[in-house]
N, C-alpha and C positions, 0 to 999 in steps of 0.2 A: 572208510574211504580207500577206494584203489590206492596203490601204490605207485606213482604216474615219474616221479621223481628219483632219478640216480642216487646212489649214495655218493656222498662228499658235495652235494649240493648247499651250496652258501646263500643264505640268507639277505634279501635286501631289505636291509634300515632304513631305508630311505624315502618311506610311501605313509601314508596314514591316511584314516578314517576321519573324515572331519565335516562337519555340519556347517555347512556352507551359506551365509543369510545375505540380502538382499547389500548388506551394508558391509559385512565383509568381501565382496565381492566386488564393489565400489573400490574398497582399501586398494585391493589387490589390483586391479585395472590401471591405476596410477601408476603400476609398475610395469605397465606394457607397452614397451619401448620398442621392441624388434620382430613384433609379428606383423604377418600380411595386413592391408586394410582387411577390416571385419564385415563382411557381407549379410546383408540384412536380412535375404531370403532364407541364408542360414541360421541364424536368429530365430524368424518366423518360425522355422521348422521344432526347434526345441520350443519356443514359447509355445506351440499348437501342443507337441508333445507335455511338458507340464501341466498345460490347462484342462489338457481331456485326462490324466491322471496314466498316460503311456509311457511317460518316464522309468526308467529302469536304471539302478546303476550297473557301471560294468566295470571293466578293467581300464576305461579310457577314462582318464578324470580330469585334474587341473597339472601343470609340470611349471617348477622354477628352477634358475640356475642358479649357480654357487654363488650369485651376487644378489639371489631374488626380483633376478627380472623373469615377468611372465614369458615362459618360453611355450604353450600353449595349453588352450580352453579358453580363451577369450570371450568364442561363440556362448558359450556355457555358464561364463558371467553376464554378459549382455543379457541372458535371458530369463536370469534369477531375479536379475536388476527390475525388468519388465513387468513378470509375473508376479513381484514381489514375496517367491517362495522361496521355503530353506532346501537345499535339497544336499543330500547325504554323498560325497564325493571322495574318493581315490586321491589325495594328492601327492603328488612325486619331489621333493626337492634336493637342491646339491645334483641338479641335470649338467652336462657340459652344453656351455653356451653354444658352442660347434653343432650340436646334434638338432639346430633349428631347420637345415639343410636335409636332414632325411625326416624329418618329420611329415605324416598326409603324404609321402610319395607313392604309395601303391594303389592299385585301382580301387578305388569305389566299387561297393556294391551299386549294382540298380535295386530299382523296387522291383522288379521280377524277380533278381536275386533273391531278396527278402522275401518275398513271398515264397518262390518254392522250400525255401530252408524253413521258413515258418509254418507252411503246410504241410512240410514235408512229401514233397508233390512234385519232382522232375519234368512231369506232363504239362505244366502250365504253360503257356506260353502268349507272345504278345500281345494275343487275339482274348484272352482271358482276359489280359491288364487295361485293356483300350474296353471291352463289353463294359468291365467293373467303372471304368472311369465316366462314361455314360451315361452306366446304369445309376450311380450315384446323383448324376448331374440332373438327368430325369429330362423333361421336357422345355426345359431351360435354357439346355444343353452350354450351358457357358462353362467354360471351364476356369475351375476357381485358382485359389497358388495352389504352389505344391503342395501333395499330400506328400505326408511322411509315411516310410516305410509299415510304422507301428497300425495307424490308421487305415490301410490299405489290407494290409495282413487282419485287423480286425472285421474288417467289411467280411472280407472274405471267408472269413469263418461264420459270418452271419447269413451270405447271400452267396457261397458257392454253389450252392446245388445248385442253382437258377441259373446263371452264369454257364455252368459250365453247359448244362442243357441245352440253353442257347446256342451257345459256340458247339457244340457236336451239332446241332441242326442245319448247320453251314461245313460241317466239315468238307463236305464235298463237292462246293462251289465254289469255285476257281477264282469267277469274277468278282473282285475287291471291291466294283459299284452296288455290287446287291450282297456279296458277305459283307455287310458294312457294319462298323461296329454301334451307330447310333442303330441301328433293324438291331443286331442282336438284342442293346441295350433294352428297346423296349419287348422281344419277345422273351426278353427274363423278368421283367416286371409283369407282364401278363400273367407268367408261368405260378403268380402265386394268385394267381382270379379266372383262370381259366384249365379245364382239363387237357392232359399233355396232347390226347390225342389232335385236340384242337388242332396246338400247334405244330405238332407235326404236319398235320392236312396243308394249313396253311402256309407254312414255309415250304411244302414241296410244290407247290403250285407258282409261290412266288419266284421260287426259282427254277423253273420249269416255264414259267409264260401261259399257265394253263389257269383254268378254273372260271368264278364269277370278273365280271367286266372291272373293279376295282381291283383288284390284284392284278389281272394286266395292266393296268393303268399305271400302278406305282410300280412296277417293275420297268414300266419302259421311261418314267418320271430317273428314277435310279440308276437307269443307263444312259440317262440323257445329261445327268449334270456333271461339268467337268471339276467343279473344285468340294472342297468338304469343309469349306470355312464357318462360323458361327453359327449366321444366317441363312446357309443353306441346311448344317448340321439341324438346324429348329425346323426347317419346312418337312425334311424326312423325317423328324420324328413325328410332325402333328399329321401328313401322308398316310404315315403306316398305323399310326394308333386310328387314324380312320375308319383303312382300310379294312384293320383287322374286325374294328367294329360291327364294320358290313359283313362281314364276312362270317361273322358268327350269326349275326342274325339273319342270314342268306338275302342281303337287301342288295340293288344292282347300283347305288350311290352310294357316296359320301358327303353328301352335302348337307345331310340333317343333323352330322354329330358335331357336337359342341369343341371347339377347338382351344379353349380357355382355361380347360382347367387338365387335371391327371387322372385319365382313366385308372389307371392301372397303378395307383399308391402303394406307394412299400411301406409308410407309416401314416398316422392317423392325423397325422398334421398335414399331409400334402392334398388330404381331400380339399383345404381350404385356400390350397394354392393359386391365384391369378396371374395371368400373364403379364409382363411388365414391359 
């Protein structure tokens, strides 16, 4: 191991390794007298993390003061308690009760953040995170809770290439109503059922105004709508999965393709998808 540490560096006693269970975690909660109220969504986000197996420890664990009152990880109980798992944790005791005040002060990463550190990928950017969030959603388009950083960064090691395909294919469309991230979303799912030339052809026509009578059509549908709420975000995507339908089969409609289910599946489960 590098040598990373000065000499005359002092050791801290005061941390251990400890196997954390559903019921020690109870114990210890009874002694949390002076943290913030515990927010639920943050909760959610460790109990999603434990239940898909994206849990990792790290150097952030559980902390008590010299009295053994919880001075933080509350979240981290809360959702041992849930999952009913043991989970292997850092804990810190003999904290100054004082240092509840600089605790969680510095910025948050985003999940952009995480992502590029996790891709190791500086190039990423918003337009990346809103395709993936989409593309995940599919033609549903609802957007669920939060993903967690871990979940996101996994996606995207599974479905980048697609993704990022997409979002170059709009690189150089200005207009935010047709670079839209539900169009990107569905021409990265195509991109695993269709050849790229395809879509190339067809995204420069859509954004160009040019080509068969359906691609005009949803291009001027996409400059027409002013908001990108749910219910609009579902009608562009069952539009463009359409259009594109037509469009490969050189037909001058849309109106024979089926609007009910997922053209263009990323797994074998959403062939049996109906609309709801």
């Amino acid at each position: 191991m590098k040598q990373i540490l000065p000499f005359g560096t002092v050791p801290f006693n005061n941390v251990y390794l400890v196997e954390v269970t559903p019921e020690l975690a109870e114990q210890w909660l009874v002694y949390n007298r002076i943290n913030r109220p515990a927010r639920p969504d943050v909760v959610r986000q460790y109990v999603q993390l434990l239940e898909s197996g994206l849990w990792k420890r790290t150097h952030q664990g559980i902390a008590f003061t010299r009295e053994g009152v919880l001075l933080d990880g509350q979240h981290r109980l809360f959702a041992i308690i849930q999952t009913g798992k043991t989970v292997t944790m850092l804990v810190f005791i003999n904290e100054p009760a004082e240092n509840y005040e600089f605790i969680d002060c510095g910025r948050n990463r985003s999940n952009l953040d995480m992502l590029r550190l996790g891709q190791r990928n500086n190039v990423l950017n918003g337009d990346h995170m809103n395709t993936m969030r989409s593309f995940l959603a599919g033609r549903f388009c609802k957007t669920r809770g939060r993903w967690t950083s871990a979940e996101l960064n996994q996606a995207f090691t599974k479905y980048g290439r697609a993704i990022c395909f997409a979002v170059d294919l709009f690189k150089d469309c200005k207009d935010k109503r047709i670079n839209d991230p539900t169009v990107r979303a569905l021409i990265a799912r195509a991109q695993y059922h269709v050849p790229d030339e395809r879509l190339v052809e067809f995204v420069s026509h859509l954004i160009k105004g040019t080509g068969q009578g359906p691609v005009v059509a949803l291009r001027a549908s996409l400059l027409a709508w002013d908001d990108r709420r749910e219910h609009t975000r579902r009608e562009i995507y069952k539009r463009t999965q359409q259009t594109l339908l037509a469009f490969l089969e050189g037909k001058d409609t849309t109106l024979r393709y089926d609007t009910t289910t997922e053209a263009f599946p990323i797994d074998d489960k959403e062939e049996a998808r109906i609309a709801v």
